[in-house]
Steps between C-alpha positions, in 0.01 A plus 500: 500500500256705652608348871843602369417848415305534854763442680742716316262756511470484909882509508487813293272677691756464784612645742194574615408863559404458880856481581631733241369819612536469839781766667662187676511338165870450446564366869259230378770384246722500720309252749425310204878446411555449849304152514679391217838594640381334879430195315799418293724598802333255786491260222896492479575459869141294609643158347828543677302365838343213257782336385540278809128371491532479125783245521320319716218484293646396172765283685810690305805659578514884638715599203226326260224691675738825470339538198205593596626813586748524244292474136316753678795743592678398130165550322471876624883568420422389149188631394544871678621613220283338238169614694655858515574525144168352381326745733638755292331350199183392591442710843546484833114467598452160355800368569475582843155366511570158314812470734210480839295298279843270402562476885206430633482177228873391575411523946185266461721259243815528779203438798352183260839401426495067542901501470796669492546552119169658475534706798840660377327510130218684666767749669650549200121634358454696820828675485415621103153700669807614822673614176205673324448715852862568588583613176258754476391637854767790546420573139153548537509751766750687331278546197204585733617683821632871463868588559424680836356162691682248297774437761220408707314282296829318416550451892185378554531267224868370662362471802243257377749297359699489827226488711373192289870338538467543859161342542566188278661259736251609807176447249655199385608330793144591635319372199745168487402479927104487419470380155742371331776574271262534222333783632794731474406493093104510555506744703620768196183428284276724679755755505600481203114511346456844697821623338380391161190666576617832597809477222222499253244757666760790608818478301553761207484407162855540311645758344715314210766705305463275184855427495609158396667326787800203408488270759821245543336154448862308451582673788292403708515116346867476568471687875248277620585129476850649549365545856295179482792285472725670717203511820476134382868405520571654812159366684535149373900463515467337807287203418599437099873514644703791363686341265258336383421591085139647548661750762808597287298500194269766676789714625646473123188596358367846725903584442442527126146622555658779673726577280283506203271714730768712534589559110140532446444807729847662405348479131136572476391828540216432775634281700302305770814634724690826388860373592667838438330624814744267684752725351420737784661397807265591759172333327745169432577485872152630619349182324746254595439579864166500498458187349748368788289661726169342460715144450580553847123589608362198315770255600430572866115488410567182335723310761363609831113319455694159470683565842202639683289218403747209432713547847290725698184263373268941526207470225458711263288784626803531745741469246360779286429744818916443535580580152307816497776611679728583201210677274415701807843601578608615148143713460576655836814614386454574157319812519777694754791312263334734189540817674804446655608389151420865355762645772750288504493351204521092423831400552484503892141331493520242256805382651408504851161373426679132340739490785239483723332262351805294433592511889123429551510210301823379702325537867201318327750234373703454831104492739428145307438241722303238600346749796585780356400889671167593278485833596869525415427411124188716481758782599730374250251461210392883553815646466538281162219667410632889610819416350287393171311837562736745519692377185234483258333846475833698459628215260187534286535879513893486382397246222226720388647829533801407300294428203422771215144597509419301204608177610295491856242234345755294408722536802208439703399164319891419579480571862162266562668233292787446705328499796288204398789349365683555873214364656473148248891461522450540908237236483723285318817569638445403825298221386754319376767620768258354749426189330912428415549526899184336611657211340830527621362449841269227455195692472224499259253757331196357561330506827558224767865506485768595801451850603908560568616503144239779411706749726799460326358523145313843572861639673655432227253643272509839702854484503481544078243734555706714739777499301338635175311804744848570590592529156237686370573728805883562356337568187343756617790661644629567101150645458547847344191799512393582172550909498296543145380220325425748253891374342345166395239667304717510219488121475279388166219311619205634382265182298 
């Protein structure tokens, strides 16, 4: 007991006064957040250069090892919201710090990890601390930062994520090329220890309002083995036959899942996801799209490692210097797409920005060869990237700014789940597209087979990833500026 009351007593005599009263005191909460940010984000595109050596490794198919990457990417989409919500009610400072401490426990289980089960298991923990970070970094510095710098502290906070998307393949091809696929997990426990340090030492202590908070349990119970089963069903089709009665029962089962998901959040009255948001038209299409859009960037970050490394035999330190490519191009572009956004509104961005990276996707699809032009692809994965870029800021901005003021949180929570769900379904997607056609040619998944099949299997693939950039691009045409959003404030959705 007394241990007990020791250590609750150091944690309330944080955050420690050192860092409190200094002038630059709120810029430390910011770098803070911004470790926590960097680390979830290389996190989600590091593995992408692992999945090769992984399949290797645990001698199993490349849409098996998919999931790797997506528990992690499903995990996030699913527990967002939860994290948010409970931040509310117990504060953001804890939560926050438990999520490094959560991380850093799930990266040495995923480095330790003696199988595949327990390495996806471990992913699964590692995402939930991702979650506990993601959920509450933009929060944070709202509550902390005044108005007149916030825009800045926000940016610097985005550009942390992107800049931490960007890096992952290069650190983890690197750390794959010297060390070993393991390392790419090991090497977040010292980070993540000097994020859990200075999460406890400098953050502020909460300001709680006292109000209850409902949070949508069944909701959240019906949403996620909803996606479970359909991820499952669409990665696994291929070998279990798709006919066969565990795939069809799967499909059956996330459609009634999602229909009693649906009923759930049309009735309660805080639901996990508001559904009469989707009533407006510009939020409906703003999500849609962006969850196409980062299905595109992660089916492209999934599918091009195999080619580079199954039919152009680069390792993986090469292979991730390659796919920084797309990262690199969209964070490039991003910045320029936001401020052109403000004077010529979305419509002419968002469009142009997924026709460009549809047509990229095309040049990428028609280079594949056996001796293909490598420069020519770098080219091609950059402007996948700058097409990615200059869609997403003025999307997010439409999707936000058509929102009443009270429903931003929400909204928000919305936004960053479909783009984890776009990036799981563009793992899995072109998984399975891959595999189907890999087959159909005589190849096989694992390493050692003919290197031919494997260029018509990742064509194909871009082909279905091309096509749904294109639509999301003709989406965007219908996309219509929200004047006032102050109309929707009439809508009854106070909790």
């Amino acid at each position: 007991m007394a241990r007990a009351t020791g250590i609750r007593g150091i944690w309330h005599s944080l955050p420690l006064e050192r860092y409190t009263s200094r002038d630059n005191y709120i810029w430390l909460v910011v770098a803070t957040v911004c470790i926590g940010a960097f680390m979830a984000a290389v996190d989600a595109s590091i593995v992408n250069v692992a999945l090769p050596d992984l399949s290797t490794y645990f001698h199993a198919s490349a849409s098996l090892v998919s999931w790797v990457l997506i528990a992690y990417l499903l995990t996030l989409a699913t527990l967002l919201t939860l994290f948010g919500r409970l931040a509310d009610m117990m504060g953001r400072r804890p939560l926050y710090t438990f999520g490094f401490l959560v991380f850093i426990i799930g990266s040495a289980a995923c480095g330790a990890a003696i199988n595949l089960p327990m390495l996806i298991v471990s992913r699964v923990f590692q995402a939930a601390g991702a979650a506990m970070l993601q959920a509450n970094s933009v929060a944070i510095i709202t509550a902390t930062v005044p108005a007149s710098v916030r825009g800045r502290a926000i940016g610097f906070q985005g550009s942390a994520q992107a800049i931490g998307l960007s890096l992952g393949p290069a650190i983890g091809g690197g750390l794959i090329g010297l060390f070993g696929w393991r390392a790419i997990f090991y090497v977040n426990v010292p980070v993540g220890l000097i994020g859990t340090l200075m999460a406890a030492a400098i953050l502020p202590k909460d300001k709680l309002s006292g109000h209850k908070t409902t949070f949508d349990w069944w909701g959240t119970a019906l949403m996620t083995p909803f996606l479970v089963l359909l991820m499952m069903a669409l990665t696994e089709g291929n070998s279990w036959g798709w006919t066969s009665p565990t795939i069809l029962g799967m499909f059956a089962a996330s459609g009634l899942l999602l229909v009693g998901f649906i009923f759930r959040e049309l009735s309660f009255r805080a639901p996990l996801v508001d559904m009469r948001l989707f009533k407006i038209w510009v939020f409906s299409v703003g999500n849609f799209t962006g969850l196409l859009s980062y299905l595109a960037m992660f089916g492209v970050l999934f599918l091009m490692p195999f080619f580079f490394e199954r039919v152009l035999t680069f390792n993986s330190a090469v292979t991730g210097l390659i796919l920084t490519a797309v990262p690199l191009g969209m964070t490039v572009a991003a910045p320029k797409a936001g401020a052109m956004a403000d004077r010529y509104g979305p419509r002419l961005l968002t469009t142009s920005g997924m026709a460009l990276t549809g047509l990229a996707s095309l040049l990428l699809a028609w280079t594949l060869s056996l001796h293909p032009s490598v420069v020519m692809m770098v080219i091609e994965l950059v402007l996948v990237g700058v097409g990615l870029g200059v869609f997403t800021p003025p999307n997010n901005s439409s999707v936000m700014g058509s929102l009443p003021s009270s429903r931003l949180g929400v909204g928000g929570g919305i936004l960053n789940m479909a783009r984890s769900l776009g990036m799981a379904m563009g793992t899995a997607l072109s998984g399975t597209i891959m595999a189907v056609v890999l087959i159909a040619h005589g190849g096989v998944e694992k390493a050692g087979g003919p290197k031919g099949p494997w260029i018509p299997s990742t064509r194909y693939s871009l082909y279905v990833l091309v096509a749904l950039s294109l639509l999301a691009a003709l989406l965007s045409l219908f996309r219509v500026a929200e004047k006032d959003s102050s109309k929707h404030e009439s809508m009854p959705l106070e909790w």
